[in-house]
C-alpha positions in Angstrom: 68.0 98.1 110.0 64.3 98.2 110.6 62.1 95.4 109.0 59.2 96.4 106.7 56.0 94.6 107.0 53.1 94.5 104.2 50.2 96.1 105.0 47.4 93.4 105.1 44.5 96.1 105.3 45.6 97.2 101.9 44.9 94.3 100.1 41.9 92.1 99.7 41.6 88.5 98.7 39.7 87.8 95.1 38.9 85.7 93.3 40.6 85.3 89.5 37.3 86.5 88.2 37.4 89.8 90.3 41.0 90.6 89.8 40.5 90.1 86.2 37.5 92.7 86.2 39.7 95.0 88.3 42.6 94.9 85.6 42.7 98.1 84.5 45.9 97.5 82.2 44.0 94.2 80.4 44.9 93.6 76.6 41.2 95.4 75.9 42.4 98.4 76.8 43.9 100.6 74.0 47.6 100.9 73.8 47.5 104.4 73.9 45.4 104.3 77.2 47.3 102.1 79.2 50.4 104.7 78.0 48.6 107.4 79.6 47.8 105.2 82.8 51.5 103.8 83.2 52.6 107.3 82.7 50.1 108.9 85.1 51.4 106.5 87.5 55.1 107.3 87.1 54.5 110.5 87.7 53.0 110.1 90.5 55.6 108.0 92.1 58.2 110.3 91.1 56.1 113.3 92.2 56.4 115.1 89.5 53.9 117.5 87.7 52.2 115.9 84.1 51.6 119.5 82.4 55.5 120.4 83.7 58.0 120.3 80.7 60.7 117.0 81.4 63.9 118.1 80.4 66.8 116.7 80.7 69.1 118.8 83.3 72.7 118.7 81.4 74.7 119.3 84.3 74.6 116.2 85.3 74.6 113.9 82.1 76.7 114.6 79.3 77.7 112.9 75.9 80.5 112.5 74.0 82.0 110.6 70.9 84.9 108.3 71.6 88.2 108.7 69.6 89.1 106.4 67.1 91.2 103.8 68.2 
């Protein structure tokens, strides 16, 4: 198994001041913009398109009702 290192160039040390300027999910922020950032973000990570429709594909996932014991 390979070990994984952080990338130290990535990063720079602040102070609590700077990160606290650099937060851009702080409680100032409207709700409804830091919706739009956190979902930006996830789909970004999960490459996926933010004008494509997200449906879910029911081949995979189904529901059902239980019987009654």
């Amino acid at each position: 198994m390979k070990d994984f290192k952080m990338d130290k160039t990535f990063f720079k040390a602040q102070t609590f001041e700077e990160a606290d300027r650099a937060n851009i999910f702080d409680k100032d922020v409207p709700t409804v913009d830091r919706l739009k950032m956190a979902f930006h973000l996830s789909c970004t990570i999960y490459g996926i398109k933010e004008g494509d429709s997200l449906r879910l594909d029911k081949t995979i996932f189904s529901a059902h009702k239980f019987k009654d014991a």
